[in-house]
N, C-alpha and C positions, 0 to 999 in steps of 0.2 A: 351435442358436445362440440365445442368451439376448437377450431384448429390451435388456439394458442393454450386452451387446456389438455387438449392433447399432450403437445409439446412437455407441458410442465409433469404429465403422467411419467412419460419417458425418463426425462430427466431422474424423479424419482427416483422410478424401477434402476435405471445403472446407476445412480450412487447411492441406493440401497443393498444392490448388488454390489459394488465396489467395495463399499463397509464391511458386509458378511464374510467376505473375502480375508479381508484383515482379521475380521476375528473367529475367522477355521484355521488361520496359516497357521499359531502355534499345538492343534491339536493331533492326537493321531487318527482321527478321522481323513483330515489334508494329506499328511503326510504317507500313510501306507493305504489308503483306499482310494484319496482322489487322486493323488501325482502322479503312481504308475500309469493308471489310465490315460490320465490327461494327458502324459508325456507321447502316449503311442500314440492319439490322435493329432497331438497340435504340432509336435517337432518336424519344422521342413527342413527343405535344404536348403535353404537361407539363413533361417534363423536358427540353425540348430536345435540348440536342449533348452534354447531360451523361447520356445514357441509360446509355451505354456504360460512364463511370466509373463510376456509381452501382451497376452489375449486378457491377460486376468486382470493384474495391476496395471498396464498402460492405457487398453483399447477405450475401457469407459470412461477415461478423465479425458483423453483427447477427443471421445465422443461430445460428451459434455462441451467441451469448449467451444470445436466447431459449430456444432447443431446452438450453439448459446449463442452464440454472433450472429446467428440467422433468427432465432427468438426475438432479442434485442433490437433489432433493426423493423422487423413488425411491429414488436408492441409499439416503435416511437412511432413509423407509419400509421397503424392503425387507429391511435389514439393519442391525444398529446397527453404530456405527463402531467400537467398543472389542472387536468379537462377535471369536474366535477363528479363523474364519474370514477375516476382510477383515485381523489381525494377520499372518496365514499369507502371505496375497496381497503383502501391503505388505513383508515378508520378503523377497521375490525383486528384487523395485527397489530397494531399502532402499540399495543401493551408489550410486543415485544421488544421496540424500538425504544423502550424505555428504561434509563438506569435502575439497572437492578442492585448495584453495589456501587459504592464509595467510597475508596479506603486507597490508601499507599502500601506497597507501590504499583497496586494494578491497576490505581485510574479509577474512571470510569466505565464501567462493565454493564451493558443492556442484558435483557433478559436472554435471545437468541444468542449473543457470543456467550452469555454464563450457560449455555444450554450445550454449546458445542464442545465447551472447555469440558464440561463432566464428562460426557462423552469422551471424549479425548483421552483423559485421565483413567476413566474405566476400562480404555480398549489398552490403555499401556500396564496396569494392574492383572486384569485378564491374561494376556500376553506371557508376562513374565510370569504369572502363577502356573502357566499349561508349560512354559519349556522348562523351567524347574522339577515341576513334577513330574514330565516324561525324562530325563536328564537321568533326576536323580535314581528314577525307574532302573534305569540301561547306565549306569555309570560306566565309563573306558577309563583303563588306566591306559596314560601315555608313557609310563615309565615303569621300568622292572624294578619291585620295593614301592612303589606309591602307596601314599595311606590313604583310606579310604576321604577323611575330611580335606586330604589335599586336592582328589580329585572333583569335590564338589565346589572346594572354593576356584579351581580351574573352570568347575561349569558356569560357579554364579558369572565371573568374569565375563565368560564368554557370552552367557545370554543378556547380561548390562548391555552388551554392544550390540546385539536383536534388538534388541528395545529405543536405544538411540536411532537405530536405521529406521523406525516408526515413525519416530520425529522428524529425520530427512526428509520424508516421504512428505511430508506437509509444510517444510519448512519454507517450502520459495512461492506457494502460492499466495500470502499475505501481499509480498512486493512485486508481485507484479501487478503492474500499473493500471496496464489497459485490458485487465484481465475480464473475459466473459462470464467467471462461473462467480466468481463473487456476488455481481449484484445480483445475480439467480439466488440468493439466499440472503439477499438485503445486506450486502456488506460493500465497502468502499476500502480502497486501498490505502487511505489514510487511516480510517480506524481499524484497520487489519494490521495495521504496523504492530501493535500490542503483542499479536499470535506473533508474530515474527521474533519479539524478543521473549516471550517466554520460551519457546521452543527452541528456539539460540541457546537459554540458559539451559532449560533443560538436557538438551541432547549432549553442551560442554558437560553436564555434570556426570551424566551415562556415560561419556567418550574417556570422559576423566577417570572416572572409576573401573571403567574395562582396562585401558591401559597400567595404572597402579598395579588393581588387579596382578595381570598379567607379569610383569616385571616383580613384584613379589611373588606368586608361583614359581616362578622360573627362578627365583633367590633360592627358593625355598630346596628345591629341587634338583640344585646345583646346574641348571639349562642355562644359565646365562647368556651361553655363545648365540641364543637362536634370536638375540636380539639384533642380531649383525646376518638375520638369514634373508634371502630373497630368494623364493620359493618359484619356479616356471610354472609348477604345476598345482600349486597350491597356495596359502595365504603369504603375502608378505610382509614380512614384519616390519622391513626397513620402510615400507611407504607408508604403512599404518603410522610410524612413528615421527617422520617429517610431517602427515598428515596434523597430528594432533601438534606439533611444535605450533605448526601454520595456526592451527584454528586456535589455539591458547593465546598469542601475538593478538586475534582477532577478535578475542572473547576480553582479553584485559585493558584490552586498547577501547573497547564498548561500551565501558561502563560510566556510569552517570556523569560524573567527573569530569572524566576526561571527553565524553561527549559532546559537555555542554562549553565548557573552556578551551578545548584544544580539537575543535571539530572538524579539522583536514588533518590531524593524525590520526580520530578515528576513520573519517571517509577512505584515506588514500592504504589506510593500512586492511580497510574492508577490502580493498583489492584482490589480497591475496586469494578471497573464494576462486578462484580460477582455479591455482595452483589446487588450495587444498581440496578439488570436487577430483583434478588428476590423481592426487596420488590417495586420494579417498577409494576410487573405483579401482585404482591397481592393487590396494588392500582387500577390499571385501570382494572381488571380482564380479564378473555380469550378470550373474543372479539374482544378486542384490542389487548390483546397480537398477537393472532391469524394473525392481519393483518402487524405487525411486523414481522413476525416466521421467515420467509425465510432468510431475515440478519442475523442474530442470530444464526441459524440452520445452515448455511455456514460458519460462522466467527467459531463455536465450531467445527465444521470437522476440516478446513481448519487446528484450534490449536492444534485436537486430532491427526493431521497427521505430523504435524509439530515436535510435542510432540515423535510422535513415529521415526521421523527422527532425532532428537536429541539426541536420548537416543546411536543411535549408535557413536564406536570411530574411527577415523581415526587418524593413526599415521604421524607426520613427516616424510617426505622426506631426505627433505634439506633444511637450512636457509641460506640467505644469508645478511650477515651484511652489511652494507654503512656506509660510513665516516659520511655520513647526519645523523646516529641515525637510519635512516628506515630497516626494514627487511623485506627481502621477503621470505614469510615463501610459500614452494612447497612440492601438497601433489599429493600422486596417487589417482587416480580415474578410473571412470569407463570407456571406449573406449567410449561406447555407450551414453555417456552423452555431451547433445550439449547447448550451452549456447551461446549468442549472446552478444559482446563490447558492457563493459559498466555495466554489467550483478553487481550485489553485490553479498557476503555469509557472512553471519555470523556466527561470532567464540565465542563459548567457552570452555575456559583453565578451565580445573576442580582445577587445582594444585593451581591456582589463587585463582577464584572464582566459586562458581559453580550457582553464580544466574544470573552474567553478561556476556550479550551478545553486540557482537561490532560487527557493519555492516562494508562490507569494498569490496574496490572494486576487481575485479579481472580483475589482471594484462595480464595471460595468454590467449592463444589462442587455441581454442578445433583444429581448421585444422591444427597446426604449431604443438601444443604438444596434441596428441590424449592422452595421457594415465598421463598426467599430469594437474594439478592447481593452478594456484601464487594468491596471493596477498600478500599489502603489506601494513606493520603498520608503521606508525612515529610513534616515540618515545616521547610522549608529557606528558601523565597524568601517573598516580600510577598504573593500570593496563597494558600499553604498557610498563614502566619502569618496569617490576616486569616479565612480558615475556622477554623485551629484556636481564635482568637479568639472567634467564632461561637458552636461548637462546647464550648467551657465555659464559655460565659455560660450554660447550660440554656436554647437555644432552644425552645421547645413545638415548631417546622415550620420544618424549610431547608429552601427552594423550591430544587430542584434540576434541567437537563436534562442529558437522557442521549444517546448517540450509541454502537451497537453492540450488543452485542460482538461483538469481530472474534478473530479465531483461528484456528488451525487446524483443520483435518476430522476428526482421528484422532487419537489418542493412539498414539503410533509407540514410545512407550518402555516401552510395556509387556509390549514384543515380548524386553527384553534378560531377564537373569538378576539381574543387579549394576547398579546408578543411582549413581555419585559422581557428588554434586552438588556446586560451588564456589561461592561465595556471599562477597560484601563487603557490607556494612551493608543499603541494601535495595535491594541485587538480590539478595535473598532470596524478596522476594514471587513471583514466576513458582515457586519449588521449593515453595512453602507448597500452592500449587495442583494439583503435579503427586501433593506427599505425601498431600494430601485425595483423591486420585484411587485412588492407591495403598489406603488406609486402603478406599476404597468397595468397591474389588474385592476386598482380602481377606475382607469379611464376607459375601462369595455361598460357596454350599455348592461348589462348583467353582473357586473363583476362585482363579488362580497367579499370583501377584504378584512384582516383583524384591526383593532388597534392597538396601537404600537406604543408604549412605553420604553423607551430610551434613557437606561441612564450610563453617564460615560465619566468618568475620572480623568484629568491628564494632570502634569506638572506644573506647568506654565501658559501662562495667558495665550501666547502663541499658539500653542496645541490645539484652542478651541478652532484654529484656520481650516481643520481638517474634516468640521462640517459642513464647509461649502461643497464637499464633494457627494454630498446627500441626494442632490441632484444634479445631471448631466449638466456644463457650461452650455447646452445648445437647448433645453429644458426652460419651459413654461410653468410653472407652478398653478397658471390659473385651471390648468386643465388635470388639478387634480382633487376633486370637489368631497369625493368622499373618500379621502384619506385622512384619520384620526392618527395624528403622530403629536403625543409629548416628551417633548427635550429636558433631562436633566441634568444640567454640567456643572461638573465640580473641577479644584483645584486644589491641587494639596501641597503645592511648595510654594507661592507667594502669601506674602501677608493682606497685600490692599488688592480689592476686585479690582478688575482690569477697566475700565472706562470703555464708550464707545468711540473717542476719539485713539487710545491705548489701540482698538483690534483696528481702528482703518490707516493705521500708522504703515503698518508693514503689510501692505498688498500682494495677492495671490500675482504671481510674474508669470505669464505663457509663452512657451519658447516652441515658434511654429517653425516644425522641422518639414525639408521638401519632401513632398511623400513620391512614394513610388506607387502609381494607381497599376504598374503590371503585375508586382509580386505584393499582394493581399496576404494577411499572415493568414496560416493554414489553410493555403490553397491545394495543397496535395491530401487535406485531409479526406477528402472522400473515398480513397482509394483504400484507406486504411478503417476495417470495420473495428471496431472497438475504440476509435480515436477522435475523437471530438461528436463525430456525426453522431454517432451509435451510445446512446448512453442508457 
């Protein structure tokens, strides 16, 4: 048995163990035959009466992460990702990796996230079925006269907000970035964004309905005043209920709409998770926090490292203008840094703006340009307008920071025969990436590559400018003999085909910026495992 199958036993055994955990907490098995115990053995003097949650709910997710950093970084050591081996391996799962649903508004859903979500769903149905029935078991009256259906709709209230705290508990592993335990279960943090907004929704609607709840009880029951209580030793109401103001602001401020149109009042108003994680944990107190921590505690590294990779600057290269408005802005970087098609980075221009950051894909190819990095910005909103403004003034140095790249582990499409690729104006760039990949493997004396079918839509004749970046400006084409690529380009808002006099009209413009050969972008990335190096 191979040390890396080992590793992945482990793994297993605690987040099979971590699960089970979840779903004994709501029964009376956990509660009067494991807790007592457990509390005499684990409670120190440190951690008080929180020993027990900390060993249960914390210890295996932050196990997992570390030991996954150390995983990651061998499997890239010991084999490369693209090797014909780990394509073979990646063959037999490959069915999981494949959309399993297709519908609005959940997207596109693979077979492993439609497998996670039931799961999910079952453990929060479970859940709520065991504290209900033990609840309703042992009903308390909180009040002298309560009727018996008052105090169940007091329990249902109370256990909606159990059930939410389930959701918390998984909510921040989606967005984190450079997270280790995702790709341990073939996920990426772009496509885990999804989990992130259901679990948003869902927990707002649990949080939602506990609070109502609550305040109708208490109408009911003439308690009113205990909306105005702040409890030292006990729950508080007042922070419960700033809590939920905060995450409502964050929940309305989220939605489609306003996401897509007004997307720095959703960003800047996402802020507020700060506030509302404070007065979240002064409501439910450390108990609870306790069985949340791990999310939390990963999502705050993952920002503090993020935070510390942004602070550094990488200078321009070279930009290069297209007739289409787009620029491809090219920085140096580290040799040592490998990133897999398809891969994103995020920019920010301090000279612009210094709180706005733009994700965006990368164009280039770590095998093709070792010591180089592209991406490339259309030129649509006030921020791209205001760089590409920049950008053909002949700046000498744009102060630039960097954040990533993020991507995936493998390149899984190398594994097919045939690539149709579909493509509207630039969601082009992510194919530009995978065809440089293609192009890299056909030039190895062994290398079996797909053919590539290409078809792309843009507006205007101009757009078609943003095929030259199909291959690097420093790129030989002779030397790529068995690469099958067919180009289909359409147009859908002029009337008359563009001529070839039409495209050499308005030439590709390159604006060579003085490099700075000391600071390489992501030259401190090796210090940081899960961040570029480690994928």
């Amino acid at each position: 048995m191979s040390s890396m199958t080992v590793f992945r036993l482990i793994f297993l055994v605690m987040f099979l163990g971590w699960l089970l955990i979840w779903v004994l907490l709501p029964t009376k098995v956990y509660k009067n035959a494991w807790t007592p115990k457990l509390n005499d053995k684990l409670n120190s003097t440190y951690f008080e009466a929180q020993g027990t949650n900390l060993l249960l709910f914390s210890f295996p997710v932050m196990f997992i992460a570390a030991f996954g950093c150390v995983y990651l970084h061998l499997q890239k050591n010991l084999r490369k990702p693209n090797s014909r081996g780990v394509l073979t391996s990646n063959r037999r799962l490959s069915f999981l990796r494949r959309p399993a649903l297709v519908m609005a508004p959940l997207g596109i859903v693979t077979a492993v996230e439609l497998a996670f979500a039931a799961m999910f769903i079952a453990l929060l149905i479970w859940s709520l079925a065991n504290y209900l029935y033990i609840s309703f078991g042992h009903l308390h009256m909180h009040k002298q006269g309560e009727k018996v259906w008052q105090a169940k709709f007091r329990s249902v209230s109370l256990r909606l907000g159990y059930i939410g705290n389930i959701c918390w508990a998984f909510l921040f592993f989606p967005v984190t970035r450079g997270s280790s335990i995702l790709p341990l279960v073939g996920l990426t943090s772009e496509s885990s964004i999804k989990f992130h907004i259901w679990l948003g929704h869902l927990s707002m609607i649990l949080f939602a309905a506990h609070t109502v709840g609550f305040i109708i009880y208490w109408a009911m029951t003439n308690q009113m005043v205990l909306m105005l209580e702040w409890s030292k030793t006990y729950v508080s109401n007042v922070a419960g209920e700033v809590a939920i103001v905060l995450a409502l602001a964050m929940w309305v401020t989220s939605s489609y709409r306003i996401r897509r149109k007004m997307f720095e009042v959703f960003f800047y108003t996402h802020q507020l998770y700060i506030l509302y994680v404070v007065f979240y944990v002064l409501h439910v107190g450390a108990a609870y926090f306790c069985m949340i921590l791990p999310g939390i505690f990963l999502f705050i590294i993952d920002r503090y490292l993020r935070f510390l990779q942004s602070q550094r600057r990488a200078r321009l290269e070279s930009a290069r203008l297209l007739p289409c408005g787009s620029i491809e802005l090219t920085f140096s970087k580290s040799p040592g840094l490998y990133y897999n098609p398809t891969s994103i980075l995020f920019l920010n221009v301090p000279g612009i703006s210094k709180l706005q950051w733009h994700p965006f894909t990368i164009t280039s190819n770590c095998n093709m340009e070792q010591d180089k990095l592209s991406v490339v910005v259309k030129r649509l909103g006030s921020w791209s307008q205001k760089l590409y403004q920049q950008i053909s003034s002949s700046v000498d140095r744009l102060e630039v920071s960097v954040e990533g790249p993020y991507g995936p582990t493998s390149s899984h499409f190398l594994r097919h025969e045939l690539l149709v690729l579909v493509s509207g104006g630039s969601g082009i760039t992510p194919f530009i990436s995978i065809i440089r990949e293609i192009i890299a493997e056909s030039t190895k004396p062994d290398g079996q590559v797909p053919r590539v079918l290409l078809v792309c839509a843009f507006k205007n004749s101009a757009d078609l400018a943003i095929l030259d970046l199909l291959l690097p400006v420093n790129a030989a084409p002779s030397n790529t003999p068995q690469m099958q690529l067919q180009i289909e380009a359409y147009i859908t808002r002029e009337g008359e085909l563009p001529t070839e006099d039409n495209l050499k009209a308005s030439p590709n413009h390159l604006v060579q910026a003085k490099p700075d050969w000391t600071r390489p972008l992501m030259q401190a990335s090796a210090t940081a495992i899960g961040y570029g190096l480690v994928q």
